[in-house]
N, C-alpha and C positions, 0 to 999 in steps of 0.2 A: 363199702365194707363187704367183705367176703371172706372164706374160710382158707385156712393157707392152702388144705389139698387144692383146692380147685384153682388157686391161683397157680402153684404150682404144675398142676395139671396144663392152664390154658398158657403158661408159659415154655411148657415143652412141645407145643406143638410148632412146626413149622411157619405157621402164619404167625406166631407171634413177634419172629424177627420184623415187622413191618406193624409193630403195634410201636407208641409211645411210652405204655406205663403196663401197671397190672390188670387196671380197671379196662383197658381197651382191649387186652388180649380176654379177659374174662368176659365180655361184648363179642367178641368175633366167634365165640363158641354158641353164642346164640343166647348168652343169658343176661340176667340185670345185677350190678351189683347195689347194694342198699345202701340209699344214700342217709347219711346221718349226719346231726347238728353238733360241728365241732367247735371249738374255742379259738377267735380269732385271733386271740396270742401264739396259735400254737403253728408260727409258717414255714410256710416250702423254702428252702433257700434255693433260690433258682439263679439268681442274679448276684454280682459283685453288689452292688445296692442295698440287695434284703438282708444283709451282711452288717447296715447301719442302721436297718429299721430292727432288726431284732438286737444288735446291742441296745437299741435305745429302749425297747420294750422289757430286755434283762434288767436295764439300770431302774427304771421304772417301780421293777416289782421289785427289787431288793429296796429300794429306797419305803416302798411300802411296808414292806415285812420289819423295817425298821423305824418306821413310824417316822421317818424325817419327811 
């Protein structure tokens, strides 16, 4: 986690083209971003795949919220 300025900040600099994400260009500036405990329902869709694992976690909690 970190604050938009400085993401924004560590995303205009030049070296950021050779970063991966925000968290790496926010690193390359010399600082740490905060790591904090998230919800493992809440995923990255990175892959065609995580595409079936998050319908299947949508279908999950709806089926919960409705008590079936």
């Amino acid at each position: 986690m970190f604050r938009y300025r400085r993401a924004a900040r560590a995303l205009a600099r030049p070296e950021a083209a050779h970063c991966t994400d925000e968290a790496q260009a926010v690193e390359a500036m010399g600082l740490q971003p905060r790591l904090v405990t998230g919800n493992p329902t809440n995923l990255k869709i990175t892959y065609p795949e995580d595409l079936t694992l998050a319908a299947a976690i949508m279908s999950a909690q709806r089926h919960a919220r409705q008590g079936l």
